[in-house]
C-alpha positions, 0 to 999 in steps of 0.5 A, spaced: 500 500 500 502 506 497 502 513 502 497 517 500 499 524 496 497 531 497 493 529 490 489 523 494 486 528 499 485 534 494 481 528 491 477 526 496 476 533 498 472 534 491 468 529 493 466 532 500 465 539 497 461 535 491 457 532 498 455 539 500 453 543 493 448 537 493 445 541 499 445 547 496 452 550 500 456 553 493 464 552 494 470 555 491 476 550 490 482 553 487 488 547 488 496 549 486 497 541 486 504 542 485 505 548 491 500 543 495 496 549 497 488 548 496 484 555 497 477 554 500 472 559 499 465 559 501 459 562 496 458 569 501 467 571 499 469 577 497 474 580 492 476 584 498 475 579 503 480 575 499 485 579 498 486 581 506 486 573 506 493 573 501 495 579 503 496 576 510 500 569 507 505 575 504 505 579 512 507 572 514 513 572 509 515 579 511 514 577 519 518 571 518 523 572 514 530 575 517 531 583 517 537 582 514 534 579 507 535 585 502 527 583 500 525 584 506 523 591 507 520 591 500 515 585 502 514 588 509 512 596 506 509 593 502 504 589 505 503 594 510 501 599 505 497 594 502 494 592 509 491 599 511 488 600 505 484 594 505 482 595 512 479 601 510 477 600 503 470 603 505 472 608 509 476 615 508 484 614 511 486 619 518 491 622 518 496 617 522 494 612 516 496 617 511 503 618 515 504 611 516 503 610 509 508 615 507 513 613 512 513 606 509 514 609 502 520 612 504 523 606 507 521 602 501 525 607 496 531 608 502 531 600 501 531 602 493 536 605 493 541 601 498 539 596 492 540 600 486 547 602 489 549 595 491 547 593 483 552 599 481 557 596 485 558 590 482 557 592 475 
C-alpha cells in the first residue's frame, strides 16, 4: 500500500465539497497541486475579503523572514501599505494612516536605493 499524496486528499476533498453543493452550500476550490496549497472559499467571499486573506500569507513572509534579507523591507512596506488600505477600503484614511503610509514609502525607496547602489557596485 502506497502513502497517500497531497493529490489523494485534494481528491477526496472534491468529493466532500461535491457532498455539500448537493445541499445547496456553493464552494470555491482553487488547488496549486504542485505548491500543495488548496484555497477554500465559501459562496458569501469577497474580492476584498480575499485579498486581506493573501495579503496576510505575504505579512507572514515579511514577519518571518530575517531583517537582514535585502527583500525584506520591500515585502514588509509593502504589505503594510497594502494592509491599511484594505482595512479601510470603505472608509476615508486619518491622518496617522496617511503618515504611516508615507513613512513606509520612504523606507521602501531608502531600501531602493541601498539596492540600486549595491547593483552599481558590482557592475
Amino acid at each position: 500500500m502506497t502513502d497517500p499524496t497531497f493529490s489523494d486528499f485534494y481528491n477526496s476533498l472534491l468529493d466532500l465539497s461535491k457532498s455539500f453543493e448537493e445541499k445547496n452550500l456553493q464552494l470555491k476550490i482553487e488547488p496549486d497541486l504542485d505548491a500543495n496549497i488548496v484555497k477554500i472559499f465559501g459562496e458569501k467571499i469577497d474580492s476584498i475579503s480575499r485579498a486581506k486573506t493573501g495579503l496576510d500569507d505575504l505579512a507572514e513572509l515579511a514577519y518571518t523572514t530575517a531583517e537582514h534579507h535585502p527583500y525584506w523591507s520591500l515585502i514588509y512596506h509593502s504589505s503594510q501599505i497594502s494592509k491599511i488600505a484594505l482595512d479601510k477600503w470603505d472608509d476615508d484614511l486619518t491622518k496617522e494612516e496617511l503618515d504611516e503610509i508615507e513613512w513606509s514609502v520612504d523606507e521602501l525607496k531608502n531600501n531602493c536605493k541601498r539596492l540600486k547602489e549595491k547593483t552599481d557596485t558590482k557592475n
